[in-house]
N, C-alpha and C positions, 0 to 999 in steps of 0.2 A: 504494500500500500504506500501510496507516496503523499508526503510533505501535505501537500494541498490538499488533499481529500483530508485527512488528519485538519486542518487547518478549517475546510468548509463546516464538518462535522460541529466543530466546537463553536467555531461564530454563531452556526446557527441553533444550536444547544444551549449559548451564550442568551441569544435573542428569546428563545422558548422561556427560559431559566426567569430572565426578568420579567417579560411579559406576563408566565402564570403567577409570579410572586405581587406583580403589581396588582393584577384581578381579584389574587386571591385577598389583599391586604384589603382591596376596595369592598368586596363579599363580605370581607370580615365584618368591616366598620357599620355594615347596613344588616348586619346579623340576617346575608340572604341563608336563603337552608339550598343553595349550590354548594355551601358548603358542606353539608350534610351528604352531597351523591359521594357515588363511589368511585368511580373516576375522578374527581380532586382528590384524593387522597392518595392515590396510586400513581396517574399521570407525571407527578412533578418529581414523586422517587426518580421513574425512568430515568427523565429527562435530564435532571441532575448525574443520574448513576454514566447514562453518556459522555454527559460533559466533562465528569472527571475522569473515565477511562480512555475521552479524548485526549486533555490534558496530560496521560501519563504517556499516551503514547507520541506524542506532540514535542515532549521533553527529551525521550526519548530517539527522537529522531533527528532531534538538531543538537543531540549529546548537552543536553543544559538540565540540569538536577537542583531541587531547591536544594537549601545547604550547602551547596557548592557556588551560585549563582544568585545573590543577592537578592534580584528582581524578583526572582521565581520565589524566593522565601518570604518576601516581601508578598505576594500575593498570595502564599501560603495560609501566613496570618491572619493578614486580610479574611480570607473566605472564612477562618473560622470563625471571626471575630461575625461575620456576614450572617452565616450559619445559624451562632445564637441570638443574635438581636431578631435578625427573622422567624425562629421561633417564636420570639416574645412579643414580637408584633401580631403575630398569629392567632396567639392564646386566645382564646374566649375567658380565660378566667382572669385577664387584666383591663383595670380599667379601658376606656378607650383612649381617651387623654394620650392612657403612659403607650397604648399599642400605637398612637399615630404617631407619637415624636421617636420613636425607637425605631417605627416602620421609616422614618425619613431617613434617621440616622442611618438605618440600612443600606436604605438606596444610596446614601453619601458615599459606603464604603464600599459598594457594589461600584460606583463611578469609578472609585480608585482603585478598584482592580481592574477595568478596563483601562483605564490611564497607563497603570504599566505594564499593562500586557501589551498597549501598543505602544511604549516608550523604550519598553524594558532597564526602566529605571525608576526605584525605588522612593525618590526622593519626590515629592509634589512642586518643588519648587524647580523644577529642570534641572 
């Protein structure tokens, strides 16, 4: 498999990835029962589960490995830190208040992993 397919997979996993997290945050706040189907709860595993076996094999191909490569550790982070905020935005058992400013903060660091995935540099400031 080559570079680019690796490369298409993950943008557009990238794209999925935000767009059902954006829906779903929106779902959340208006307490739709879409949340409640079974397909949101299942769909976004997938789509996530590609994105990061995109990702390994992406790393894998241009030989760049987090902990070896700044950037990549740097987005590392990032995703986790992405991870649980977007959990907590999700919650139903959190106010809404604290799920919409967490759900922002999300998105902020959801930016900054795109930022240095297409910088490949860890620093916000160039």
């Amino acid at each position: 498999m080559s570079f680019l397919l690796f490369k298409f997979i993950h943008v557009a996993c990238v794209a999925l990835s935000f767009s059902l997290f954006f829906l779903r945050g929106i779902w959340s706040m208006n307490e739709s029962p879409v949340m409640q189907q079974r397909w949101i709860k299942i769909v976004p595993h997938i789509v996530d589960t590609l994105l990061l076996v995109s990702a390994i094999l992406l790393a894998y191909t241009i030989d760049q490995y987090p902990f070896a490569e700044r950037w990549l550790s740097a987005k590392l982070a990032a995703l986790m830190l992405y991870i649980v905020l977007g959990s907590i935005a999700l919650k139903s058992g959190c106010k809404k208040s604290t799920r919409l400013y967490v759900g922002f903060f999300a998105l902020g660091v959801f930016c900054y992993i795109v930022l240095v995935a297409i910088s490949h540099n860890p620093s916000i400031y160039g």
